[in-house]
Structures are given as structure tokens and as C-alpha cells.
C-alpha positions as CSV (number, residue, x, y, z in Angstrom):
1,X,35.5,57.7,-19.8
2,X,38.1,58.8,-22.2
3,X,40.9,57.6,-20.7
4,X,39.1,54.0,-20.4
5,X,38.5,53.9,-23.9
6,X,41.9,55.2,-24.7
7,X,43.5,52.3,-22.5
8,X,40.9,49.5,-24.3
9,X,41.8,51.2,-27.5
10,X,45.5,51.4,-27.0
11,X,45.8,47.8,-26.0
12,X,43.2,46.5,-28.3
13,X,41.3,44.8,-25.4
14,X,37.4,44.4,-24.9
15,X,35.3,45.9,-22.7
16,X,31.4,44.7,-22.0
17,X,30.1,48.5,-20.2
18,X,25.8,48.2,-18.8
19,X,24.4,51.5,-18.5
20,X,21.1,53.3,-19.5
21,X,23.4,56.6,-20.2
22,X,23.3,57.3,-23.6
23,X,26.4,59.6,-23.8
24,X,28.3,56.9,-22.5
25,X,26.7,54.3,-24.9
26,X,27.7,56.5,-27.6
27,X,31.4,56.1,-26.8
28,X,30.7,52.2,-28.0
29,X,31.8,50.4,-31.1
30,X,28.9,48.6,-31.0
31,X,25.5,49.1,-29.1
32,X,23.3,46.3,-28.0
33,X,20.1,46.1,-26.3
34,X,19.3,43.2,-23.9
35,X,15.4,42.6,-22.4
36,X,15.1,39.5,-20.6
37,X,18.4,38.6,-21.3
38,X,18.4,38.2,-25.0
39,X,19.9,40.5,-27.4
40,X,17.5,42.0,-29.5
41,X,18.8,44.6,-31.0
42,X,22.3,45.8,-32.0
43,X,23.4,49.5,-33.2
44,X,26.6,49.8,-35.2
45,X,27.5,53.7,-35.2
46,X,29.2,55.1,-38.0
47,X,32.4,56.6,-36.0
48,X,32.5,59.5,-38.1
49,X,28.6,60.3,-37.7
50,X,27.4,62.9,-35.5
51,X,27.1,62.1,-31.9
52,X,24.5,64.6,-31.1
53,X,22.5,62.4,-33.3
54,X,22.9,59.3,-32.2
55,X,22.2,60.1,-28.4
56,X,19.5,61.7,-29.9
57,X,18.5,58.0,-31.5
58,X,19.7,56.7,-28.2
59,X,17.3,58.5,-25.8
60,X,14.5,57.7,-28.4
């Protein structure tokens, strides 16, 4: 995973990643959750937050 976000990084390209893993989702810029195929929410993490906490928030 880090190389991929190295390489989108690096290259300033965008990447659209699905999954329910919220380690991985943590890695985002920008989190948004989809039901029915509408956005309905959307999570902006601080990058300099703690990442325990926000998989915590994640897995909530």
C-alpha cells in the first residue's frame, strides 16, 4: 500500500480504492461512504492526526 500511494503521490494522480478495511481507508485523503450508491457521508482526516484514532472512528 505504501508504494501505491507513494507512486499516486509522486505523480499527483487520483486513485478511487473500495474496501471495508479501515487501515487501508486510513491511508486516504479523503473518506467517503456510499449506501445505495449515493454518497452520504465524507471524512476529511487531519494528516497529522493520530491514525490509531481514526481506524478507531473507522471501525465504529
Amino acid at each position: 500500500m505504501t508504494y501505491l500511494v507513494d507512486i499516486i503521490r509522486d505523480r499527483q494522480l487520483t486513485a478511487i480504492i473500495v474496501t471495508h478495511d479501515a487501515k487501508i481507508a486510513s491511508r486516504a485523503e479523503r473518506i467517503l461512504y456510499m449506501k445505495d450508491g449515493v454518497i452520504v457521508d465524507e471524512i476529511v482526516p487531519d494528516p497529522k492526526a493520530d491514525k490509531a484514532a481514526l481506524i478507531a472512528q473507522l471501525n465504529s
